[in-house]
Structure formats: structure tokens, C-alpha cells
C-alpha positions as CSV (number, residue, x, y, z in Angstrom):
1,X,70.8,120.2,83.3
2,X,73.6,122.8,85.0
3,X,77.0,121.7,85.8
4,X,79.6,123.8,87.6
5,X,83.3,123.7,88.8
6,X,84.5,125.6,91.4
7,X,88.3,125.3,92.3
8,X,90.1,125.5,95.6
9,X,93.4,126.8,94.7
10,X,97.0,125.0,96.2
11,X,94.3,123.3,98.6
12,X,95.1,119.7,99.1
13,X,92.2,117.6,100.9
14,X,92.7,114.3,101.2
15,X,90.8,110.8,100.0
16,X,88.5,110.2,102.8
17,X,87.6,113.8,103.2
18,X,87.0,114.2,99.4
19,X,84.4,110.9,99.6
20,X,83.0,112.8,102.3
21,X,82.5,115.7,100.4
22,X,81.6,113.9,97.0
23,X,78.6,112.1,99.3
24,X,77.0,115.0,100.7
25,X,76.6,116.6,97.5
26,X,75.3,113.6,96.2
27,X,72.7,113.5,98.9
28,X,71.7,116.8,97.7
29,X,67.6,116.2,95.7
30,X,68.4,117.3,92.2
31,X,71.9,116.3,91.7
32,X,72.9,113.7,89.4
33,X,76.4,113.3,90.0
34,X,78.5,114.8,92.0
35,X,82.8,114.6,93.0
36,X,84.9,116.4,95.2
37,X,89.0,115.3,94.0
38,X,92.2,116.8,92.9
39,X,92.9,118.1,89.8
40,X,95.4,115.2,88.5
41,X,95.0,114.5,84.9
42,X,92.9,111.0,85.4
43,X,90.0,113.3,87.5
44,X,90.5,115.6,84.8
45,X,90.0,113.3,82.3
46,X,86.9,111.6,84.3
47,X,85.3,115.3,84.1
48,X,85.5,115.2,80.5
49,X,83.9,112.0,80.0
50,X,80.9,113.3,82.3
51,X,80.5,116.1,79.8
52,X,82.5,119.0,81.7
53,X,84.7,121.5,79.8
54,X,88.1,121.1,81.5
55,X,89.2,124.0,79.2
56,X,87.0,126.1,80.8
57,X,88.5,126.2,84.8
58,X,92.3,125.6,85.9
59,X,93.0,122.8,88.2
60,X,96.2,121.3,88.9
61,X,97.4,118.3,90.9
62,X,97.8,120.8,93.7
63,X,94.2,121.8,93.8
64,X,90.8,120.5,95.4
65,X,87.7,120.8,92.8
66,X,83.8,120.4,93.4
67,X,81.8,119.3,89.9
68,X,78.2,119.1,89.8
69,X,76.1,118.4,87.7
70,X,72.4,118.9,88.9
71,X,68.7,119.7,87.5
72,X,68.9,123.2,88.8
73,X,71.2,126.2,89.4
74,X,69.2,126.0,92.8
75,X,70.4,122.1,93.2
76,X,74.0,123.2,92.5
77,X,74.2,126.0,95.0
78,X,73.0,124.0,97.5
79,X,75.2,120.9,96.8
80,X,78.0,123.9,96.9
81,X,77.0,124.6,100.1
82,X,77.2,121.0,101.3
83,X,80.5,120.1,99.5
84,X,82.1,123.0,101.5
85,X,81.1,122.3,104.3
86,X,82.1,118.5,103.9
87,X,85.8,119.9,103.3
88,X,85.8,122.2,106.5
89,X,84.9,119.6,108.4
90,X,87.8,117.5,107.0
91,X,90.2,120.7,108.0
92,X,89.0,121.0,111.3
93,X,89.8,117.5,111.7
94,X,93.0,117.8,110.6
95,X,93.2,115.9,107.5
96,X,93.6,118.2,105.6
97,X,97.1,117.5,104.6
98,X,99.7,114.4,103.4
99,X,100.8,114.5,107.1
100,X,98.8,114.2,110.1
101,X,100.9,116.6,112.6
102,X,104.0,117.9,111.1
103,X,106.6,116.2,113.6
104,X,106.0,114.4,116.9
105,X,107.3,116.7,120.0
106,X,108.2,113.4,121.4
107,X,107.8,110.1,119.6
108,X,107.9,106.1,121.3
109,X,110.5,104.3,121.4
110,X,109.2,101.2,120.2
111,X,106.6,99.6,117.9
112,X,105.0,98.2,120.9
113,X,104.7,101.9,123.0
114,X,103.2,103.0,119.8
115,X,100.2,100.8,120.0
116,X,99.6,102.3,123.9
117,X,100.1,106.0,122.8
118,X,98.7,107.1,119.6
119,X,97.0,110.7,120.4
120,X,97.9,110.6,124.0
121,X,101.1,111.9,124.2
122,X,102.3,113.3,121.1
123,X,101.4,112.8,117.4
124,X,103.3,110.2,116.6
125,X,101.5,108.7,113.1
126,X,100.9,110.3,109.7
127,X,98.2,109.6,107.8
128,X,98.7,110.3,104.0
129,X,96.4,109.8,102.3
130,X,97.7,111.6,98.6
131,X,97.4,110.4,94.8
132,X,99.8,107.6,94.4
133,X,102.4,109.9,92.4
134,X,103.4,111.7,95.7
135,X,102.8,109.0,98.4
136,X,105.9,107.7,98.5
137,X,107.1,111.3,99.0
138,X,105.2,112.0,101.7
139,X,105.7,109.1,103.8
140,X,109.3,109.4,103.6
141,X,109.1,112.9,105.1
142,X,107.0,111.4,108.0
143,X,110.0,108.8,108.5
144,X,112.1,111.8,108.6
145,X,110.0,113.4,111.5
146,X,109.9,110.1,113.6
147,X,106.8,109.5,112.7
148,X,104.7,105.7,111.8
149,X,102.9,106.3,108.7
150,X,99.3,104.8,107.7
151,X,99.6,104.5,103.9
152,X,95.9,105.2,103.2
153,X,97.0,105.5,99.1
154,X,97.6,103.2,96.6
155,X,99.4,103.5,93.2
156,X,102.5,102.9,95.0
157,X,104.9,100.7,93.5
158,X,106.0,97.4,94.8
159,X,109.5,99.0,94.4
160,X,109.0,102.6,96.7
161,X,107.2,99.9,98.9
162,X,109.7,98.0,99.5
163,X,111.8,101.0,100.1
164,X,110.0,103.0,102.2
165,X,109.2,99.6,104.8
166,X,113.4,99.1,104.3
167,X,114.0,102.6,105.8
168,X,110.7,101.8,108.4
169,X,112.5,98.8,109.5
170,X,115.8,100.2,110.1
171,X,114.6,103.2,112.2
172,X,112.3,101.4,114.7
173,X,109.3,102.6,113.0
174,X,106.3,101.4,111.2
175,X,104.6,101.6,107.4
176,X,101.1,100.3,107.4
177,X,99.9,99.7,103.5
178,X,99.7,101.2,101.1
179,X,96.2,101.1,100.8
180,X,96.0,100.5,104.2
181,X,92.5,101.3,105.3
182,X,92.0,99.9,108.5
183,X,93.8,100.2,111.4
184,X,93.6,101.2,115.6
185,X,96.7,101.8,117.7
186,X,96.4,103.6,121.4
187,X,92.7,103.0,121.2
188,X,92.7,104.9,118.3
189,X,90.7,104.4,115.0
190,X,92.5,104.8,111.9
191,X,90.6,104.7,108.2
192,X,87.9,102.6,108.5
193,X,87.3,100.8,111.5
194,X,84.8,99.5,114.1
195,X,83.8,100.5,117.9
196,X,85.3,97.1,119.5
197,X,86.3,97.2,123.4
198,X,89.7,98.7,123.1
199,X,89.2,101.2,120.7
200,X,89.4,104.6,123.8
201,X,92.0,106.3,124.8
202,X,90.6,106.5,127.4
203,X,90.2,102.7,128.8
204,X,92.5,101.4,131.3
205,X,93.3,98.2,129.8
206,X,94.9,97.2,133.3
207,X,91.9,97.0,135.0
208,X,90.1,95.1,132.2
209,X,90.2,91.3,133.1
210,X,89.0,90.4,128.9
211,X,91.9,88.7,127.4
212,X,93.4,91.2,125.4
213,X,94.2,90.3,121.4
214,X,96.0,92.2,118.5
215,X,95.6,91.9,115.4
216,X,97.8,92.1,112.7
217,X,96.4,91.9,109.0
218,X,97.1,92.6,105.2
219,X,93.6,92.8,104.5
220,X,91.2,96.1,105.3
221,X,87.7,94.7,105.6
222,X,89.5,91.3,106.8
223,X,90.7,92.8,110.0
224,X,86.9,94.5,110.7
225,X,85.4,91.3,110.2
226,X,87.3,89.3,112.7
227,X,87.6,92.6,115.1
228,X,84.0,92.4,115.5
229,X,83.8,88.8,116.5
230,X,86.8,89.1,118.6
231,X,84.6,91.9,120.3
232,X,81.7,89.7,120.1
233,X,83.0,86.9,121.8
234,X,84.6,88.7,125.1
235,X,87.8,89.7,123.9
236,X,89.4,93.3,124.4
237,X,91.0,94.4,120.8
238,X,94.6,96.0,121.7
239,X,95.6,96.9,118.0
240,X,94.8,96.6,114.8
241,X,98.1,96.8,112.8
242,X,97.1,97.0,108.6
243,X,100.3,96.2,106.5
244,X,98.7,96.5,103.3
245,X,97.8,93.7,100.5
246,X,101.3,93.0,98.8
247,X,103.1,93.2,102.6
248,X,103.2,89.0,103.0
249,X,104.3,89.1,99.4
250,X,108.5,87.4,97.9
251,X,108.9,90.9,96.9
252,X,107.9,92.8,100.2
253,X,109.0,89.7,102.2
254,X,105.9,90.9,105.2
255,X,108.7,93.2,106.6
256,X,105.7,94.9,108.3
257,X,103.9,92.0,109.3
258,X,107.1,90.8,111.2
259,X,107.3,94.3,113.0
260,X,103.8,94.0,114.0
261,X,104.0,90.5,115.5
262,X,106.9,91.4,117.3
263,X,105.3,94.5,118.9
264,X,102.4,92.4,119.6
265,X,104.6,90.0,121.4
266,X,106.2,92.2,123.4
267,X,103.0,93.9,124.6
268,X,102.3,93.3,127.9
269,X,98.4,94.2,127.3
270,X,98.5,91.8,124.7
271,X,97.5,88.1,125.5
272,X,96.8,86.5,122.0
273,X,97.6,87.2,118.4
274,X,95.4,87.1,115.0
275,X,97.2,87.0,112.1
276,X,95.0,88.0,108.7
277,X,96.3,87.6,105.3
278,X,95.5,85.6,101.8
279,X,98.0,82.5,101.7
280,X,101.6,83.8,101.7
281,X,104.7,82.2,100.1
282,X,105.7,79.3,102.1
283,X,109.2,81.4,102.7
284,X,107.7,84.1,103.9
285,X,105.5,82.0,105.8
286,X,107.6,80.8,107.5
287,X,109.7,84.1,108.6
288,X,106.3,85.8,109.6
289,X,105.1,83.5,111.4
290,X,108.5,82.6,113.3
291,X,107.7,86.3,114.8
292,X,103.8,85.2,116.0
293,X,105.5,82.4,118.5
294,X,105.6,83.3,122.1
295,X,101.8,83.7,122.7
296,X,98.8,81.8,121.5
297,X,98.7,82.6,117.5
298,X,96.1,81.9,114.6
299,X,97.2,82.8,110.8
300,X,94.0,83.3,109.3
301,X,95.2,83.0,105.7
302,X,92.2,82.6,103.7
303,X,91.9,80.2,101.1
304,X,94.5,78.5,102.1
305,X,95.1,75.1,99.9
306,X,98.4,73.9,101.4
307,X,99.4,73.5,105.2
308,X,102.5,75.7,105.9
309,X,105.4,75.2,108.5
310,X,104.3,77.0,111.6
311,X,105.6,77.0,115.7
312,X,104.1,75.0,117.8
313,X,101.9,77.4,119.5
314,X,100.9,79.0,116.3
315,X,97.9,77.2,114.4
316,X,96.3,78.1,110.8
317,X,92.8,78.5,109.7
318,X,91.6,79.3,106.2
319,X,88.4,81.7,107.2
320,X,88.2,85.0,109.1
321,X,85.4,83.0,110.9
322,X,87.6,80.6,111.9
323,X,90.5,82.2,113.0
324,X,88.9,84.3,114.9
325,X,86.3,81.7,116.6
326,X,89.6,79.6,116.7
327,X,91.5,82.2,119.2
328,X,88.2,82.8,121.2
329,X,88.3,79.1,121.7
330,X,92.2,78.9,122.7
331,X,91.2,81.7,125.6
332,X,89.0,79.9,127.1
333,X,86.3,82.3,125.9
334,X,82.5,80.7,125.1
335,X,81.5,80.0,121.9
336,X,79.6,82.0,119.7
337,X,76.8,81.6,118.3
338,X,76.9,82.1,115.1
339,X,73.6,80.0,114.0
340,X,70.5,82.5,114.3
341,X,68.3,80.3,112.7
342,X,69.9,80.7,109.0
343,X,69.3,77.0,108.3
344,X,65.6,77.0,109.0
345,X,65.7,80.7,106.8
346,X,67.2,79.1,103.8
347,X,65.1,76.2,103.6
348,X,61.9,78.3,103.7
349,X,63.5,80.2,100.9
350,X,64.4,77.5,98.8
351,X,61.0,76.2,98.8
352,X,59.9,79.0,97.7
353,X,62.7,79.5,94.6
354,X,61.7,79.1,91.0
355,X,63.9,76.1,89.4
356,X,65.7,78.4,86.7
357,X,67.1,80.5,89.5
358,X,70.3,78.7,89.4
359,X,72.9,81.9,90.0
360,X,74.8,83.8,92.6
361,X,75.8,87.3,91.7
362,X,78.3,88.8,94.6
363,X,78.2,92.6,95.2
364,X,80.7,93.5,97.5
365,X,82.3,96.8,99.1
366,X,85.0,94.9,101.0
367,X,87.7,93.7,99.3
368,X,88.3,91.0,101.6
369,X,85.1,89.8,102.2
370,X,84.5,89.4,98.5
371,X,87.9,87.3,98.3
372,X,86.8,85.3,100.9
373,X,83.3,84.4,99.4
374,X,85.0,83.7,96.2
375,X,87.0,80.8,97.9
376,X,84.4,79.3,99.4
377,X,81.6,79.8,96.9
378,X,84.4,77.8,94.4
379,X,84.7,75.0,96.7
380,X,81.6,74.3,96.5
381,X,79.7,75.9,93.2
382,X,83.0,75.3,90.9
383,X,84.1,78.3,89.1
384,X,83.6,81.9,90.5
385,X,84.0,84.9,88.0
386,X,85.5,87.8,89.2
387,X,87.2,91.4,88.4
388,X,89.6,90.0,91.3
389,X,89.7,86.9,89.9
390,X,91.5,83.9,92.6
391,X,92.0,81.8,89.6
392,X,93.3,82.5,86.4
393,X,90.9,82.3,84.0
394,X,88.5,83.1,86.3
395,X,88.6,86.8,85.3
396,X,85.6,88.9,83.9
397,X,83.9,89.1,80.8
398,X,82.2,86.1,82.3
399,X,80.6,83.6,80.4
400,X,77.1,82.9,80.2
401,X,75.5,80.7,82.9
402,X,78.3,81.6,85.4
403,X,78.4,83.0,89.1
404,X,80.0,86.0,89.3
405,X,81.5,88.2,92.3
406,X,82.0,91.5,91.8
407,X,84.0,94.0,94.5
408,X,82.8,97.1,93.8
409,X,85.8,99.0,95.8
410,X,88.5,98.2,92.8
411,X,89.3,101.0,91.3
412,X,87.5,100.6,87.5
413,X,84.3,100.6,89.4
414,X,85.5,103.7,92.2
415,X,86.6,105.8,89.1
416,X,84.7,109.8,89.4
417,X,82.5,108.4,92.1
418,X,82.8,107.8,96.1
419,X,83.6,104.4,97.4
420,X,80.8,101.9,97.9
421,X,81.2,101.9,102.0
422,X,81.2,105.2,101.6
423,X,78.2,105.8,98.9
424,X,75.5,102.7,98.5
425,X,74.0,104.4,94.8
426,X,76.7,102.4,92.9
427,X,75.8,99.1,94.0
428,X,72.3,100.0,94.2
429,X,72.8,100.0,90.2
430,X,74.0,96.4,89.7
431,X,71.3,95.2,92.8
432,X,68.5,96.8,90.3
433,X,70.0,95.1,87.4
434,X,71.3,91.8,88.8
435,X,67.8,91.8,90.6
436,X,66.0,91.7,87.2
437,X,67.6,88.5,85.9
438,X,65.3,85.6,86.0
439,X,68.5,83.1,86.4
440,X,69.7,84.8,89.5
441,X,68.8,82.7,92.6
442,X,70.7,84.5,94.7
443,X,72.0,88.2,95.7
444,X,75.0,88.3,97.8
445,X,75.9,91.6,99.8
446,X,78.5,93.0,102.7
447,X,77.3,96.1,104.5
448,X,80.5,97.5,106.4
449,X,79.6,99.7,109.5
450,X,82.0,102.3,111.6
451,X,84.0,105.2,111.1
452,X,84.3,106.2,107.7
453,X,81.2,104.3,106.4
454,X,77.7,105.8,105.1
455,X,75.7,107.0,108.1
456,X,72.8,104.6,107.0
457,X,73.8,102.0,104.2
458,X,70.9,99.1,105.6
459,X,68.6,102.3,105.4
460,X,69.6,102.9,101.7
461,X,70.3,99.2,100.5
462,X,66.7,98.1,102.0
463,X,63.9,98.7,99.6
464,X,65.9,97.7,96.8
465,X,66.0,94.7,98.2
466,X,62.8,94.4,99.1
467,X,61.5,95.4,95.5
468,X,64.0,92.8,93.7
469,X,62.0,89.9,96.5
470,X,59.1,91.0,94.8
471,X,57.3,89.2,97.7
472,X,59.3,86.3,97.5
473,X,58.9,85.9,93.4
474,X,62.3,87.7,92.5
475,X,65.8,86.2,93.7
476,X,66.8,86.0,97.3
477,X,69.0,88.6,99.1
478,X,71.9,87.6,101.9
479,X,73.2,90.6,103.3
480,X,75.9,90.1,105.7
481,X,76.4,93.4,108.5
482,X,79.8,93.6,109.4
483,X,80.2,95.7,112.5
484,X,79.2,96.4,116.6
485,X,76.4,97.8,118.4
486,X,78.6,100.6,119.4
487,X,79.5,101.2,116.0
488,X,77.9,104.8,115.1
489,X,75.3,103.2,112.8
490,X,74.4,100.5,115.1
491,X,74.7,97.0,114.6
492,X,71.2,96.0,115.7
493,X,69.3,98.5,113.7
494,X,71.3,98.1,110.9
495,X,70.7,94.0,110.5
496,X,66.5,94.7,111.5
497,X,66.0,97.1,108.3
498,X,67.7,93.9,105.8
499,X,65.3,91.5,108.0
500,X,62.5,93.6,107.1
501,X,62.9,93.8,103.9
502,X,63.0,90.3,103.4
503,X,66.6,90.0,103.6
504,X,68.6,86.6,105.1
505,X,70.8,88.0,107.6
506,X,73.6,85.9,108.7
507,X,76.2,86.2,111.9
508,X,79.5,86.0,109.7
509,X,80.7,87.1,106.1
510,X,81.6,83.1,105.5
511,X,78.2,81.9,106.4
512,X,76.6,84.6,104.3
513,X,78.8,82.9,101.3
514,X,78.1,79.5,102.6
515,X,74.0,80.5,102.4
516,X,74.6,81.5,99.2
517,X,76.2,78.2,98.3
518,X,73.0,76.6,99.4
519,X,70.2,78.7,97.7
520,X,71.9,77.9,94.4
521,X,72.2,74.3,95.0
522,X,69.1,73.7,96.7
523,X,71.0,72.8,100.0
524,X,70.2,73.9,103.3
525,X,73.0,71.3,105.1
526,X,75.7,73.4,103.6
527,X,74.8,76.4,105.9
528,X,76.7,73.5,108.6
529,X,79.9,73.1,106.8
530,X,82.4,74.0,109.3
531,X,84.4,77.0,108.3
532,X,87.7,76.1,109.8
């Protein structure tokens, strides 16, 4: 085995460019493991515990890296080659630094001209995307240009949160995350996001007669998942505003959450609004959705246990399934159908299921989606174990006998190694292994399409899955495809190679949990249950 370091000096590339990079050296024959980062003392430190000699090569925080580690000096080279070109692509696109364009020429007024003008005008949003140490920093010299800011990084504390959505509020401006992953303003996608009708510059949403909704959401994978049905179902998707996880939290109060509702109000494009969050204090409830009232409003605040106050034209619904088949529904839209013969799939499987396959294991890349599962997998299995546990006690190591949901995106599983929307190999590791127990009934997977996700993930997860069936004889996989036909992978395509491979494929992330639910318990009439 060869490993090699070679260090871009004062070079700062950001997250998504550096998974980028980290993947196509990965795809490289030969290579074992691969990581484009910056050299801050936890990558450092992850280098060592892969076996490289950090005393050997100087690397700051303020310097890009590429390690290999490969069968070959020939495998290196070209993973080199590949790595490089992976971070000139990123420049050219310019992400390359912690703000994208360096002041706006001539920034909106408003929140609400901001969600018609993003790359049309001016620059008028920053992306940084930096280690968390320096976030902060940068986005505060993006409020200082007049710019919004998309808080792509985490490790931001609750405290420079609060500050930096403070100064955001004051100045007319907006402070999506941090860890804000997903968002589209002016047709344009930000992080990772799907092809829905509304995401181009280029439409003229004044000729389009779709009823036009926004979407305003502390929760990445959350806001793709009802995007795509709201795209599905007819409707034209005007924004997508991510406020990060902790936004709707006492501390943060949902300061952004309120900003986006109102811009969304005020937007003539704008017909309906979708609210996406996990439950909320009732106070801040209350406050946040205050701003919603005006137009036709769902909170989808999932898993929620407790009714809160709401206006009267604002209604709740505790899945991303149901509040966005719940808006459809309020437009006048038709229903979807969301059925696709998934009852008829999961009795022929359970017929064919071995009585000691009694388990659901959860591998998830979405964050949201696995949240979601967990709630409604606990309503009806009892007890869920998770490393994002929605119970306490609920947390991993796991005991024996119990189901267990694992999102691989946290950061304990993302540590020296790309992001599983990004880079399937990770969870093909735990599908191998998971696969091999004889308790396992069930295998529960998210495949996220769109910008930002792996070219071909269906094309990779496939004949794993088809070698843990084992022809029927080995658990049973759901796989749940997130995304739209226009989405650069390709909805269609992508959902045909899991079907193939003796995959059940359901219409929504909920009824993938709910089929789940019903392969472990031996009962197709759950696939029914009304996700609300």
C-alpha cells in the first residue's frame, strides 16, 4: 500500500467541493480511501488515525489537502489527477471561497424580492460553507456587504446563532442554518436540492397558471421530500427558505422562520405556504405560526404529540406526506397517488419471510427522513434505537433484540469520509453487515436525488441489495427515492434499478417506514394507516 499528501497552500475550498473531490478519488480502481479537507487539527488528527505521518507535510487550517491511500503509486497519481480536477471544477464554479461574490452591486430590498432575484440581478446571497470555528465570521462579513447568507456549516453555536439571525433581523436580511443544506430562491438551487417546477431563472412564473407554494423548513432532506410531492401533485415550488435545525428552538425563538413566512406572505407569486419543522415549543409556536396566517398554511411538524394554537387558516400535520398532500388538497389540486401496489408487494414478501426475522434496521442519509421513520416506526413497533435518538433512552449502544435507525449523515459516522448522499460505500458497509443478520426482517433505506447527490446512488446501492435478498431467503429491502424525473439522476431510472433488484419501492419516505412497520409485524393493513 502507497499513501501520499499533497497540500494546496492558503487555498480554502469549501465542504461540498471537498466531498466532490474526496468522491472522485474514491471512484478511482485501486484506492482505498481517499479525503479531500482542510488542514484543521480534527482532519489532522483523522489522517493519523488512517496511518498518515502528519509530521511529515505542513497543513494549516488555511490549507486544502488531498490524502490517498491506494494499492499503487499508479492508483495514487491518477486519484491526484481526479482530486484536482474535482477542486477546479469547484473554483470555476465559484465556491471556492467563505463568500459567494464579495458584495452585491445592488442588493433587494426585501426578503420577498430576494426570493424572485437570486442570480438575476446581482449576487445577492453568500454561501459559506467553512469549518465551524470561522463560520460565524464569515457570515457576518456577508451581513456587512448586504448580502443573505446560506449557513451551509455547522459547529456554530446556539449563542453566534442567535447573534448573527439578531443582526439578520434588524437589517432586512436573511440567515438560513447553520447547517442549512437545502434551499432555492429566484429559481435558484442552493446545497442540495431537487429539479421541481420553479427551480429556473428563467420561468415566468406569471404566465404559469399552477398554484404557486413556498416552503419554509428547518429540516434539509424534510423540505426535498415534500418539494417533490408538491411538484408531483401540480404545484409550482416558489422558494425553498432552510432556517436550519435549532431555528424553531426557545433559544433561537424561529427568528428566521418568522422572516420567511412573512416574505412568503407578501409574495405575490406565492399562493400557499408549507411550513416543515420537528414540534416546536408551544411559544414559539405560536409566534411562527402567527406569521403563516394570510394564505392557506400547513405546519408539517413531525411527530407531533400535542395540538398547538394555530390561526384559523393555518392547519397542522405530523408527516411530510401529509402536509404536503394536505396543501395539494386545500388547492384544489388532485390527489396523488401514492399507493403503487405496495400492499399487494408487502404481502407477497411477508409470505415469503422466515419467522425469526423479527427486526428493522434503518440506514438513512437524510437526517429528516430518518427522524421521521423513527416516529412512526415507534408508534407502532414500540421502541426505536437511534444515534439521533427521539426519546431519551432511546440512544445507541442498543440492546439486543431492538430495532434500530441509524442516520448515517451525523457527524461520528461523516468523520475522514464524504457524506452518504454524496458517497453510497459507507452505507454499503452496514447494508453488508445488517444484511447478514438472520433476525433482520427488514432493511430500511432513503436514496436522495438532485444537485449535490452521487451521480448514480440506485446504480451503486443495487446489487447489494439484491445479494442480501439472496433470492428472497435474506431480509427484505424498502428503499424509498426521494426526488423528480428532472432531477439529473432521474427519478424513473433510479426507482427501476431498486425494483430490479428485488427492492420494495414506495411513493413516500412515511410509507417506506410504514412498510417497514408491516414486514416486522407480519401486517400488510398497516401500509393503509393514514399518515396525517
Amino acid at each position: 500500500m502507497s499513501r501520499r499528501v499533497e497540500v494546496f497552500k492558503d487555498r480554502y475550498v469549501d465542504s461540498v467541493v471537498q466531498m466532490s473531490a474526496s468522491r472522485a478519488m474514491m471512484d478511482v480502481e485501486g484506492v482505498e480511501w481517499a479525503a479531500a479537507a482542510m488542514g484543521t487539527p480534527a482532519n489532522l488528527e483523522t489522517l493519523a488515525g488512517k496511518g498518515f505521518d502528519t509530521d511529515s507535510f505542513d497543513a494549516t487550517a488555511n490549507d486544502c489537502f488531498l490524502a490517498i491511500d491506494a494499492a499503487s503509486d499508479d492508483a495514487i497519481g491518477a486519484a491526484l489527477a481526479a482530486g484536482k480536477k474535482a477542486l477546479a471544477g469547484g473554483a470555476d464554479g465559484g465556491q471556492g471561497g467563505g463568500l459567494a461574490g464579495a458584495a452585491a452591486a445592488e442588493r433587494p430590498r426585501s426578503f420577498t424580492e430576494a426570493i424572485d432575484a437570486v442570480g438575476v440581478e446581482a449576487a445577492n446571497v453568500a454561501i459559506v460553507s467553512v469549518p465551524g470555528d470561522y463560520a460565524a465570521l464569515e457570515a457576518h462579513k456577508a451581513l456587512s456587504a448586504g448580502l443573505h447568507v446560506l449557513l451551509f456549516s455547522d459547529n456554530v453555536s446556539v449563542e453566534e446563532e442567535v447573534e448573527l439571525k439578531e443582526r439578520a433581523e434588524a437589517e432586512g436580511l436573511l440567515v438560513m442554518g447553520p447547517g442549512a443544506g437545502t434551499a432555492m430562491l429566484g429559481g435558484t438551487c442552493l446545497g442540495f436540492a431537487n429539479v421541481v417546477s420553479g427551480a429556473d431563472a428563467d420561468d415566468d412564473s406569471s404566465a404559469d397558471p399552477r398554484p404557486g407554494i413556498g416552503v419554509v423548513a428547518a429540516a434539509g432532506t424534510g423540505a426535498q421530500e415534500v418539494a417533490a410531492l408538491l411538484d408531483r401533485g401540480g404545484a409550482r415550488v416558489t422558494a425553498i427558505i432552510g432556517v436550519g435545525g435549532r431555528d424553531l428552538s426557545e433559544t433561537v425563538g424561529g427568528r428566521m422562520a418568522k422572516s420567511g413566512l412573512r416574505a412568503l406572505r407578501a409574495h405575490s407569486g406565492t399562493d400557499a405556504i408549507l411550513l416543515v419543522s420537528k414540534p416546536p415549543s408551544e411559544g414559539v409556536a405560536k409566534a411562527v405560526l402567527a406569521e403563516a396566517a394570510g394564505k392557506p398554511a400547513i405546519a408539517a411538524l413531525i411527530g407531533l404529540a400535542e395540538p398547538v394554537p394555530t390561526p384559523e387558516d393555518v392547519r397542522l400535520a405530523s408527516t411530510l406526506e401529509g402536509g404536503a398532500t394536505g396543501l395539494l388538497a386545500a388547492l384544489g389540486l388532485p390527489a396523488l397517488d401514492l399507493d403503487g401496489g405496495l400492499k399487494a408487494a408487502v404481502t407477497e414478501t411477508i409470505a415469503a419471510l422466515p419467522d425469526e426475522r423479527r427486526l428493522v434496521r434503518g440506514l438513512f442519509s437524510g437526517g429528516t427522513l430518518c427522524y421521521e421513520a423513527l416516529v412512526i416506526l415507534s408508534g407502532i413497533l414500540g421502541p426505536v434505537y437511534s444515534n439521533t435518538p427521539i426519546r431519551k433512552g432511546w440512544g445507541l449502544p442498543a440492546p439486543d433484540g431492538a430495532h434500530v435507525c441509524l442516520d448515517l449523515g451525523e457527524e461520528e459516522y461523516t468523520k475522514g469520509r464524504p457524506h452518504p448522499m454524496i458517497d453510497p460505500e459507507a452505507r454499503i458497509e452496514h447494508l453488508q453487515v445488517e444484511g447478514a443478520r438472520p433476525d433482520v426482517a427488514v432493511v430500511l433505506l432513503d436514496v436522495v436525488l438532485g444537485y449535490g447527490a452521487h451521480d448514480d446512488p440506485a446504480g451503486q446501492l443495487a446489487p447489494v441489495c439484491a445479494e442480501i435478498r439472496a433470492g428472497g431467503a435474506g431480509p427484505a429491502v424498502v428503499a424509498y427515492v426521494l426526488g423528480t424525473d428532472n432531477d439529473p439522476q432521474g427519478l424513473a431510472g433510479q426507482r427501476s434499478k431498486l425494483v430490479e433488484a428485488g427492492c420494495i419501492v414506495p411513493q413516500t419516505a412515511g410509507r417506506a417506514a410504514l412498510a417497514a412497520a408491516a414486514l416486522a409485524e407480519r401486517r400488510a393493513d398497516l401500509v393503509e394507516k393514514q399518515l396525517s
